[in-house]
Every structure is written in structure tokens, then in C-alpha cells.
C-alpha positions as CSV (number, residue, x, y, z in Angstrom):
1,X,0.0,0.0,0.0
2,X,1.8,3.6,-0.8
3,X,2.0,6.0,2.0
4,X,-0.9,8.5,1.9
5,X,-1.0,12.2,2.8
6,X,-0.9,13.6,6.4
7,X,-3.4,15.8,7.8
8,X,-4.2,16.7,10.7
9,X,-8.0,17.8,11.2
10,X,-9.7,20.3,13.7
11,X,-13.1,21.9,14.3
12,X,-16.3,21.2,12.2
13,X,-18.7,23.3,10.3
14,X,-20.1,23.9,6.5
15,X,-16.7,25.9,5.3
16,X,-13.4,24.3,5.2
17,X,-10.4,26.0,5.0
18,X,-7.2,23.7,3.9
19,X,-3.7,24.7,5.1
20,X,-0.6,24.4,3.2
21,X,3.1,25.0,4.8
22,X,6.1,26.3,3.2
23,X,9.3,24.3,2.5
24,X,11.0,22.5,5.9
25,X,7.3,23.2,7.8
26,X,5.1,21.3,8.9
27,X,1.4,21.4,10.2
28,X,2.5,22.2,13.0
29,X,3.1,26.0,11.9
30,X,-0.4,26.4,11.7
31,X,-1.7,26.0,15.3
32,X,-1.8,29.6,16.4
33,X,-3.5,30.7,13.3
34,X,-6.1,27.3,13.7
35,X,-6.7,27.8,17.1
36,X,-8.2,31.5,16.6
37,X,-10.5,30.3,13.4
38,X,-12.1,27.1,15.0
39,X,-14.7,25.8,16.1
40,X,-16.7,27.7,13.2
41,X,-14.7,26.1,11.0
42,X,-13.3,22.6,9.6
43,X,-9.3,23.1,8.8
44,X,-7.2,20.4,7.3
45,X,-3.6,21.4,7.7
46,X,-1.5,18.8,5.2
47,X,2.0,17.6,5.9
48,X,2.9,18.2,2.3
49,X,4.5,15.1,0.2
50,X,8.4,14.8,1.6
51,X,8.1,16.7,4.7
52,X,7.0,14.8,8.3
53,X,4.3,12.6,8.4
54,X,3.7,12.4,4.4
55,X,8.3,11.9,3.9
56,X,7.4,8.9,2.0
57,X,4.7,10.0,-0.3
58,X,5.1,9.4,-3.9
59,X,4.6,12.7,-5.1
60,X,7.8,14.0,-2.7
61,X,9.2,17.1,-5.0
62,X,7.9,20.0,-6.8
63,X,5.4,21.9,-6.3
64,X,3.2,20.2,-9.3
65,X,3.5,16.7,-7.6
66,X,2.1,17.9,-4.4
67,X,-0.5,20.0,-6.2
68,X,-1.8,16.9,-7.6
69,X,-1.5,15.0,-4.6
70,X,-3.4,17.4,-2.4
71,X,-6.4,17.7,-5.0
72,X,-6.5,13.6,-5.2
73,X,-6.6,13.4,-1.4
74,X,-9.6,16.0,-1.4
75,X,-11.5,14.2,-3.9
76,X,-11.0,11.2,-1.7
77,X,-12.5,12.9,0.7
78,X,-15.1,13.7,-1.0
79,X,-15.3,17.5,0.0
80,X,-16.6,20.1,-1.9
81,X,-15.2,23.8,-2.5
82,X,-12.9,24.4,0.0
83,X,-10.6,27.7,0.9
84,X,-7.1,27.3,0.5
85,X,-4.4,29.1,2.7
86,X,-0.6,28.3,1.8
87,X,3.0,30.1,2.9
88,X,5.4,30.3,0.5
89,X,6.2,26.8,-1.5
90,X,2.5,26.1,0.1
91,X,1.3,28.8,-1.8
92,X,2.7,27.7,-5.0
93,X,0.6,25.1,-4.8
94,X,-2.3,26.2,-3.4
95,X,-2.0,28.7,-6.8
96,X,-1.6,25.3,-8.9
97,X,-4.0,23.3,-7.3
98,X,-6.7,26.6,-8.1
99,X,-5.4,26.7,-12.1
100,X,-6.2,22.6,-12.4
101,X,-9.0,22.7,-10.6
102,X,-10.7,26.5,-10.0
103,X,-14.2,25.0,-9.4
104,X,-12.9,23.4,-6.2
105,X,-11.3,26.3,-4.7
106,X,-13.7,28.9,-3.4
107,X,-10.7,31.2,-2.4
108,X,-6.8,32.0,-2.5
109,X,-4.8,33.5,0.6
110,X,-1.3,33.7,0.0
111,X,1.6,34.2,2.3
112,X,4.9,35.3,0.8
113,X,3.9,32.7,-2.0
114,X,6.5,30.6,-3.9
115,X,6.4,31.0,-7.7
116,X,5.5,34.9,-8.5
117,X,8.9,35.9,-8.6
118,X,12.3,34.0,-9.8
119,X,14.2,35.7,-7.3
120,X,14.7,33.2,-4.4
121,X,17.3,33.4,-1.4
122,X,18.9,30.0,-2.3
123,X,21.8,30.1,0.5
124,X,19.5,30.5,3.4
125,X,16.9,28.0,2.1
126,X,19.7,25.8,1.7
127,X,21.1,26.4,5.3
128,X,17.2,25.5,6.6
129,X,16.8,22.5,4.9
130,X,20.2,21.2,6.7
131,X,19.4,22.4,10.3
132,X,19.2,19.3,11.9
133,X,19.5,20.5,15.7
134,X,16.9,23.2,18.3
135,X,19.8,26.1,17.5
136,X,20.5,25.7,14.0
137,X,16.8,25.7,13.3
138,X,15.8,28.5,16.1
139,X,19.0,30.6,14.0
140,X,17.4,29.7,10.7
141,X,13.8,30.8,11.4
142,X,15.0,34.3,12.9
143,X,16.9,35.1,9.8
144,X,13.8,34.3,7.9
145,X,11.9,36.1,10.2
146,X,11.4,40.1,10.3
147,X,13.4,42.5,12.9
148,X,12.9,41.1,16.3
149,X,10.6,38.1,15.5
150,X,11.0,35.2,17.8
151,X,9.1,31.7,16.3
152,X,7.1,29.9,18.8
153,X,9.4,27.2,21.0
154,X,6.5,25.1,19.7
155,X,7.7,25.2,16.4
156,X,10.7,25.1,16.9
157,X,10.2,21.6,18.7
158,X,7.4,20.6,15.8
159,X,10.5,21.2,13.3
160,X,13.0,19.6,15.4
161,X,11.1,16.0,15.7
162,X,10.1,16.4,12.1
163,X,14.1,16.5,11.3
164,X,14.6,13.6,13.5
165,X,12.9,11.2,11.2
166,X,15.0,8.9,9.3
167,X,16.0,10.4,5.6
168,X,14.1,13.6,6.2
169,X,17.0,15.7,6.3
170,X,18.7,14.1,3.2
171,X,14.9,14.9,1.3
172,X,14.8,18.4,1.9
173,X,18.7,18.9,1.0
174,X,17.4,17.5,-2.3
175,X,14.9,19.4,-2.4
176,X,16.2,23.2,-1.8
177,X,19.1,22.3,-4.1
178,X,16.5,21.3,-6.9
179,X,14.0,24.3,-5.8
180,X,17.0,26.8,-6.2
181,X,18.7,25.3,-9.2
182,X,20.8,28.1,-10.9
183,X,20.0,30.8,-7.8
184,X,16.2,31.0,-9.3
185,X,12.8,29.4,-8.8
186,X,10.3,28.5,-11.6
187,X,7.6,31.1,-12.4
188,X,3.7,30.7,-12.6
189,X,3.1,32.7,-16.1
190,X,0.8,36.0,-14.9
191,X,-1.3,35.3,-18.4
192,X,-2.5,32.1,-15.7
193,X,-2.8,33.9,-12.6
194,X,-5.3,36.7,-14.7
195,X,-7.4,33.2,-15.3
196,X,-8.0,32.6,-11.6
197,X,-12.0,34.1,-10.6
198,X,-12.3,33.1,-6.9
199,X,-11.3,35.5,-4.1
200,X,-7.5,35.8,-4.2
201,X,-5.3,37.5,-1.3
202,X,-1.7,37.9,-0.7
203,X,0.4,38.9,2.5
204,X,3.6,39.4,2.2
205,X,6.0,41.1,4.8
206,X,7.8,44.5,3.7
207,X,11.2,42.7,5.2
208,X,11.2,39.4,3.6
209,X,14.5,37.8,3.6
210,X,13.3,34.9,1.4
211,X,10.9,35.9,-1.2
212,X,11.6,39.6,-1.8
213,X,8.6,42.0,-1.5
214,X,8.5,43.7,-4.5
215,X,7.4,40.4,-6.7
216,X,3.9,41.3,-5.6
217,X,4.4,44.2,-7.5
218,X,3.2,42.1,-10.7
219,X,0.0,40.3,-9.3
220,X,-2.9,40.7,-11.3
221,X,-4.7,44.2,-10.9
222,X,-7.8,41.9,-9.2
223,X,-6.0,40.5,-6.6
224,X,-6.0,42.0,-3.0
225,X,-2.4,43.1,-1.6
226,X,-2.1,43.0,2.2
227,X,1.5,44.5,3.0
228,X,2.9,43.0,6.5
229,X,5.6,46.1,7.8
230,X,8.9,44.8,9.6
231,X,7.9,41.4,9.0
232,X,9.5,38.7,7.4
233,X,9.0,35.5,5.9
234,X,7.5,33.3,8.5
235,X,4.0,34.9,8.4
236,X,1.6,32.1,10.2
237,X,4.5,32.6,13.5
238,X,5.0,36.3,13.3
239,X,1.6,37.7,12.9
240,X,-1.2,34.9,13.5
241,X,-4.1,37.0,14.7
242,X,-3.6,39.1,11.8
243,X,-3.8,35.8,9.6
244,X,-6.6,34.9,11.3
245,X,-8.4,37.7,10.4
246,X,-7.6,38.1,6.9
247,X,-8.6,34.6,6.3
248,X,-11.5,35.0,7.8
249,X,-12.3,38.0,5.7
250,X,-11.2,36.4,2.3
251,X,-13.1,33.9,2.7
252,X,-16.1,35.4,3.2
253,X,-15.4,37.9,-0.1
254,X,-17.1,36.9,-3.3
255,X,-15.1,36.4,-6.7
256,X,-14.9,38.3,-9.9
257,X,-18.6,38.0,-11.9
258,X,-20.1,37.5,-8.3
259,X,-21.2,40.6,-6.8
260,X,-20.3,41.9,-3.8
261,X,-20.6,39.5,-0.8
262,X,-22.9,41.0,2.0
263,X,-19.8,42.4,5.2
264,X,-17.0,42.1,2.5
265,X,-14.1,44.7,2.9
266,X,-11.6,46.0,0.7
267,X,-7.7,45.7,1.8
């Protein structure tokens, strides 16, 4: 039997939201930003292919594998439209999973998303994806982190065990050094992105070490820009009440062709 997907569930209710980490993550990440959204809510937060409790999944690689994996697993489920929330290599493929599929996405919110941009900081990526003890990893999330942004010890010790399982850290070394190949990332085409109807919103901190800030700068005039001063990469640790409540409000927006959705507010 081959490995399935991991995902760990939480709350109940008629809208489900889907969480999507970034490279090295884990669910884990999440549990600030889930904790203020349930009980209204159903949230599946994914261990994406080749990171913790999905390592051995077949589609382990780029961000098309694990955008096809996701959207199997969810028709498995059986589930209908559900929201999608993704960080960084998670919101690559949140973005892909909405292109192959739009009429099972009712909405888009992006953190520092992978794929908008080809710039990439390859070195530090690099030095993450080898952290394989509490400091290195603590050191590796404050430089992706904005001035004076201390992760959670909870993640910190959600990464740590995550690294301790056998051939994890020899996956994501693979893995950064193919994401990064030649100092650049691959590119979702914009002429796709203007394709996309459903509610779409991207955060991305003003001091992003990772991703840099001005690839936002090309989104699609119909998608909502939420700027995050001082912050850095690591979104769902360093502001998750201000997640929270943009989820919240993009998902309750409408998408283009729609009309306006009754309590919906502009960014």
C-alpha cells in the first residue's frame, strides 16, 4: 500500500479551509493561526509530500506533484469547495491546485507565495533545509523572520522532531538544491494567474529575507495586496491574529462576476 498524505484535522462546520506550509514546515506552523479560526470552522492542515508525516509519499518534490496530490486526497475525501491558505512553497501550490482545478477552490490566501517571482534566497533556504539540531533551526527561522521576530518554542520543537525522522533531512537537502537550481525558482506565467476568478489575497512582509517584497508588484490588478511592515517570511509565526483575520475576511469575499458578498471589505 503507498504512504498517503498527512493531515491533521480540527473543528467542524459547512466551510473548510485547507492549510498548506512552506518548505521544511510542517502542520505544525499552523496551530496559532487554527486555534483562533475554530470551532466555526473545519481546517485540514496537510504535511505536504516529503516533509514529516507524508516523507514517503510518492509525489515528494515539486510543487506540481504535491499539487496533484493534495487535490487527489480531497476528492477522496469527497469534499466540496474548500478555501485554500498556503506560505510560500504552500502557496505555489495552493495557486496550482486553483489553475487545475478553480471549481474546487472557493478562495486564495497567499503568504509570501513561492512561484511569483524568480528571485529566491537559495543560501539560506539551503542552510534550513540542513538544520538538523533546536539552534541551528531556532537561528534559521529568525533570519527568515522580520526584525525582532522570535518563532514559537512550539515550532521550533514541531520542526525539530520532524528532522529527526529517518531520511528527512537528506529529502529536503534535495529538495532546496533542486528548488534553487541556478539561484532561481520556476515562475507561474501572470497570463495564468489573470485566469484565476475566486477571491484571491496575498500577504507578504515589507522585510522578507526569502521571497523579496517587490514580486507582488506584478500580481494581477484583481487580486488583493495585504503589506505586513517589519515582517519577514514566517507569516503564520509572526503575525497569526492578523492571519486569522484576513482569512477570515477572504473567505467570506465573493469572486470576480459574483457581486459583492454582504460584510466584505476591501484591503
Amino acid at each position: 500500500m503507498l504512504p498517503s498524505l498527512h493531515v491533521a484535522e480540527t473543528g467542524a462546520g459547512s466551510k473548510t479551509i485547507v492549510f498548506l506550509h512552506g518548505f521544511g514546515g510542517c502542520h505544525s506552523i499552523w496551530r496559532d493561526v487554527i486555534a483562533g479560526l475554530v470551532p466555526g470552522v473545519r481546517a485540514l492542515a496537510y504535511d505536504l509530500p516529503g516533509h514529516g508525516n507524508s516523507l514517503e509519499h510518492r509525489e515528494a518534490g515539486g510543487a506540481k506533484k504535491a499539487a496533484r496530490a493534495i487535490l487527489a486526497d480531497l476528492a477522496a475525501r469527497r469534499l466540496g469547495k474548500v478555501h485554500l491558505v498556503g506560505h510560500s512553497m504552500g502557496g505555489a501550490i495552493a495557486t496550482l491546485m486553483a489553475l487545475a482545478d478553480p471549481g474546487r477552490v472557493a478562495s486564495l490566501t497567499l503568504l509570501a507565495p513561492g512561484g511569483f517571482g524568480p528571485e529566491i534566497n537559495g543560501p539560506l533556504l539551503r542552510r534550513y533545509a540542513a538544520a538538523a539540531n533546536r539552534d541551528e533551526i531556532r537561528a534559521c527561522l529568525v533570519a527568515m523572520s522580520g526584525p525582532g521576530s522570535l518563532s514559537p518554542e512550539h515550532v521550533v520543537e514541531a520542526l525539530l522532531r520532524m528532522r529527526e525522522r529517518p531520511a528527512q533531512l537528506q529529502t529536503l537537502v534535495d529538495m532546496a538544491a533542486a528548488m534553487t537550481r541556478d539561484g532561481r525558482q520556476g515562475v507561474i506565467p501572470g497570463e495564468r494567474l489573470e485566469t484565476l476568478n475566486m477571491p484571491v489575497m496575498v500577504i507578504w512582509g515589507t522585510d522578507d529575507p526569502v521571497l523579496p517584497v517587490d514580486q507582488a508588484e506584478s500580481l494581477p490588478p484583481h487580486f488583493h495586496l495585504h503589506h505586513v511592515f517589519e515582517a519577514g517570511h514566517m507569516l503564520a509565526e509572526e503575525a497569526p491574529g492578523l492571519i486569522v483575520e484576513v482569512v477570515r475576511r477572504n473567505t467570506r469575499r465573493r469572486g470576480r462576476g459574483q457581486g459583492p458578498a454582504l460584510g466584505a471589505a476591501a484591503s
